[in-house]
C-alpha positions as CSV (number, residue, x, y, z in Angstrom):
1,X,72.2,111.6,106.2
2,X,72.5,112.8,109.9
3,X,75.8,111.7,110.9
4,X,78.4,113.6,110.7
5,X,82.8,112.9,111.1
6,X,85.5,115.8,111.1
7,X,88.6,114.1,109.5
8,X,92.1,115.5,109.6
9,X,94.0,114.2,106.3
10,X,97.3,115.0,105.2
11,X,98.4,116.9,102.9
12,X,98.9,114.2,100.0
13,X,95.7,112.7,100.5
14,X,93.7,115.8,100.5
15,X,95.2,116.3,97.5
16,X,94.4,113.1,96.0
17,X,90.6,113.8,97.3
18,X,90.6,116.8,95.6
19,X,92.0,115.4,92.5
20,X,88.8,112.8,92.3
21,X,86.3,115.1,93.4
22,X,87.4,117.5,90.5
23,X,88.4,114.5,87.9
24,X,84.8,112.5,88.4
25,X,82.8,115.4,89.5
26,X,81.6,114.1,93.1
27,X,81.3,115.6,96.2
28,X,84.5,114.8,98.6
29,X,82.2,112.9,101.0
30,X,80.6,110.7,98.6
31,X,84.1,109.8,97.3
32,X,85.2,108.8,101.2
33,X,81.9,107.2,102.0
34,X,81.9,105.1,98.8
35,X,85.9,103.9,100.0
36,X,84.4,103.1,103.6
37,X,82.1,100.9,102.1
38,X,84.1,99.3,99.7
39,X,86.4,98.5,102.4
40,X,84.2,97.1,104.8
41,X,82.5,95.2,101.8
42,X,86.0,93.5,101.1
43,X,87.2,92.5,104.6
44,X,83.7,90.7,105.4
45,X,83.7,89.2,102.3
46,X,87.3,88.1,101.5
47,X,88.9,87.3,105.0
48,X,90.8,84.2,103.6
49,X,93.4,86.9,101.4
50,X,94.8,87.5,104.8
51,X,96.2,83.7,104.5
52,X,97.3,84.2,100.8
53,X,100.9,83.8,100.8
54,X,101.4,82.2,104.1
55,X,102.4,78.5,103.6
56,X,106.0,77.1,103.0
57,X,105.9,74.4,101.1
58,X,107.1,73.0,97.7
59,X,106.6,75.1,94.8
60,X,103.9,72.3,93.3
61,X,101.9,71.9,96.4
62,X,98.9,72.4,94.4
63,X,98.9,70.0,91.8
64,X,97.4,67.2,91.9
65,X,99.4,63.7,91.7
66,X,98.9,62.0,87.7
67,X,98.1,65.3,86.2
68,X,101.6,66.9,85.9
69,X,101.9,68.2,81.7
């Protein structure tokens, strides 16, 4: 790898990257390039969760007529 990014991180998250690093025994960028990815993996993949929760309606919207228990 060739490409390189200075990052200024507060306090409590350098702390929590230090915590990992030292808990799972990676190296501090391998531990932020693995999140990166994961992010980027689940906002290309999953884009309809940013419509969870967003319709008012009745509380059995969902159901379908004739199958109520």
């Amino acid at each position: 790898m060739s490409n390189t990014i200075t990052l200024r991180l507060p306090d409590d998250l350098l702390q929590w990257l230090d915590e990992e690093s030292r808990t799972t025994g990676l190296p501090k960028g391998r531990i932020v390039r693995e999140q990166l990815e994961q992010l980027r993996t689940r906002k290309t993949r999953q884009p309809f969760l940013d419509l969870a929760g967003s319709v008012d309606s009745s509380p059995d919207l969902s159901r379908k007529k004739g199958f109520e228990a």
